[in-house]
N, C-alpha and C positions, 0 to 999 in steps of 0.2 A: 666592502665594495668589490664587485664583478670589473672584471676588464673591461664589462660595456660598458658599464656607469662609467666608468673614472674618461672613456674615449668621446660619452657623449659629454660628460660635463666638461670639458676643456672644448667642444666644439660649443657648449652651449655659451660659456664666457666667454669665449672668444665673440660670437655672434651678440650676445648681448650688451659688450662694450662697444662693436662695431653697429650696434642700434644710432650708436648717436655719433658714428662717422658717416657721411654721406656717400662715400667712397663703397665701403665696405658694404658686398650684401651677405648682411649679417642674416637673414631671414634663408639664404640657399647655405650657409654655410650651419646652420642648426641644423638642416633639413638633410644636408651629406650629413651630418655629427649622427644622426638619429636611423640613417641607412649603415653607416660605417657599426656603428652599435648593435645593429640589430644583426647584423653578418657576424660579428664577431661571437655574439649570443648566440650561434646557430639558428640562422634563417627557418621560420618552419612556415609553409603556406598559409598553414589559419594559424595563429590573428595578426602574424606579420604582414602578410600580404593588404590586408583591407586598412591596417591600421596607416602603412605606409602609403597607399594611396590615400587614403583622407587627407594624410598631413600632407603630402602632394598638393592638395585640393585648398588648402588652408595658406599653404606658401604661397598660391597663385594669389587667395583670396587678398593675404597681406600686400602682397607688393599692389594689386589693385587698391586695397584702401588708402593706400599710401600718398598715392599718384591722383586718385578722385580727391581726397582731403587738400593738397596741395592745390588742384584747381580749383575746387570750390570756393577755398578762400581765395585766391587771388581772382577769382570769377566776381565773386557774390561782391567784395569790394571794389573792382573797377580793373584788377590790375592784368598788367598783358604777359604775353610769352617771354616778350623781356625781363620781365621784373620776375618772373619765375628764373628763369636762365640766372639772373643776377642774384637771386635768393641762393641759389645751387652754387653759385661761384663763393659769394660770401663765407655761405656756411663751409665750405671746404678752408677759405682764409681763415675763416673764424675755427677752426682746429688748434692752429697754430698759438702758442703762448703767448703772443705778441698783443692779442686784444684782450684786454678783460672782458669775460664773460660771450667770446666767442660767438659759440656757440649761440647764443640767441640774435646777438649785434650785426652778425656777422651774416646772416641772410636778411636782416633785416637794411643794414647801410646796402647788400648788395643788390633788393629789390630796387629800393630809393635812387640811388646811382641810376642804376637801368629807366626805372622811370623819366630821372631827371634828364641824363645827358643821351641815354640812345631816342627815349620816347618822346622826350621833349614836353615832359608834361607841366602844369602848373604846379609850383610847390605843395601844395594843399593838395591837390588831386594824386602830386607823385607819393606822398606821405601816407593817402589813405589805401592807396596800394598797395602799398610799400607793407603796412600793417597786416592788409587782408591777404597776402602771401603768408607774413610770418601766422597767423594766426592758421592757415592753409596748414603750412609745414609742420608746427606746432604738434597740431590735431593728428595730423598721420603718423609723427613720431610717436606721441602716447598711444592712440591706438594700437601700434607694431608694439609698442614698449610693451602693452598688458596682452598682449597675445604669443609674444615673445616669453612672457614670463609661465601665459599660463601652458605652452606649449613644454617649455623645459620641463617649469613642474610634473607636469606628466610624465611627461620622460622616463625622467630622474624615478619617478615611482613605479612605475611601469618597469624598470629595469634593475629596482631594488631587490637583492637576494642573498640573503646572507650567506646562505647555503654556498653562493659561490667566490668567498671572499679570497681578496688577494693577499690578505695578513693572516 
């Protein structure tokens, strides 16, 4: 393994565990992983140059899919800016060990709340919202997740060379 491998794969895990913190943009920090790698391989205009604008063009793409999946579900089922807001709140709570299963509970009680106590919805109406977010969030995470991965993979291959190993 090359110095740049080993610089993007630590930026790539890192960004790939921070896939599924809300906090973390794990999708700008592959994308420095992947700029930092390719400087340290020695920058050459062609095919650094086109390669790193695409994936430029790919990071915009993700963080767009992210944000459209997020509203569609909460759109397509009924639900508001609140219940999004409260999904985003949730899931950051839902990190924490304190909930089983976080992670998914954890935007999903914080659409529901939102619904309930800011929007003042009907039980039934706040729940179906409630849903149509998490199903929103859900969808962006996976999508970021397989673009995420198939973005490293490249990477990773793309910057394999034994020739310049560091053992």
């Amino acid at each position: 393994m090359s110095l740049a491998f080993v610089v993007f794969l630590v930026a790539w895990v890192i960004g790939m565990i921070g896939t599924f913190v809300p906090v973390i943009p794990a999708t700008a920090i592959i994308f420095l992983g992947s700029v930092a790698a390719t400087l340290v391989d020695g920058f050459q205009l062609w095919p650094d140059l086109p390669f790193l604008l695409t994936f430029l063009a790919i990071t915009i793409l993700i963080g767009l899919v992210d944000n459209v999946a997020s509203a569609w579900g909460a759109r397509k089922y009924g639900g508001s800016k609140q219940a999004m807001w409260g999904a985003l709140i949730g899931g950051l709570v839902g990190i924490l060990p304190i909930i089983p299963f976080g992670l998914i509970l954890g935007p999903l009680l914080g659409a529901l709340i939102a619904e309930l106590v800011v929007v003042k919805k009907l039980p039934a109406d706040a729940l179906r919202s409630a849903w149509g977010t998490l199903v929103g969030l859900l969808a962006g995470l996976a999508a970021k997740l397989v673009l995420h991965l198939m973005i490293g993979l490249y990477e990773l291959w793309r910057l394999w060379d034994p020739s310049k190993s560091l053992l």
